[in-house]
C-alpha positions, 0 to 999 in steps of 0.5 A: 029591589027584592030581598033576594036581588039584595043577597045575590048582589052581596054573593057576587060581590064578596065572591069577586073580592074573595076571588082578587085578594086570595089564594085559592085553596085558603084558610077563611074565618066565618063569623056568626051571631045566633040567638044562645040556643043549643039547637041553632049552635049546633046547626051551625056546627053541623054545616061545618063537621066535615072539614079541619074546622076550629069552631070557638063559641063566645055568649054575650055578656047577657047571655042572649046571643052566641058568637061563633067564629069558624076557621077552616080552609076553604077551596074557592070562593064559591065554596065560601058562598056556599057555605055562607048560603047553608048557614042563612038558612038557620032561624035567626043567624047573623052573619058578619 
């Protein structure tokens, strides 16, 4: 199976969970890890500045890596892929 075989079947999948276990508009908490570097941060950041976003940034204990945990409502489960979609595109990002 492809890469993007893989990523469209993990999309569908969280979209139909996300779809039967919440109502919709919602809060949803995203959660990413990207290598500690000011310019991949706030491209993260970016993605979310125009929402009601609460973004909390943590470095890891060696101060290699940046967790970033982002609260904001979200209006559907496809707004939550979408969202999920435009941060993949950061070099890098983990997302959990």
């Amino acid at each position: 199976m492809k890469e993007d075989e893989k990523t469209n079947d993990f999309y569908a999948r969280l979209e139909e969970q996300l779809k039967g276990d919440t109502k919709w508009p919602a809060p949803y908490l995203f959660k990413f890890i990207v290598p500690s570097e000011l310019e991949k941060i706030a491209e993260i950041e970016s993605i979310f500045d125009k929402t009601d976003a609460v973004i909390n940034t943590r470095d890891s204990s060696k101060g290699t890596y940046t967790s970033i945990s982002i609260k904001v409502t979200m209006e559907s489960p496809k707004a939550v892929i979408e969202k999920y979609r435009e941060v993949s595109t950061v070099e890098g990002v983990i997302s959990l």
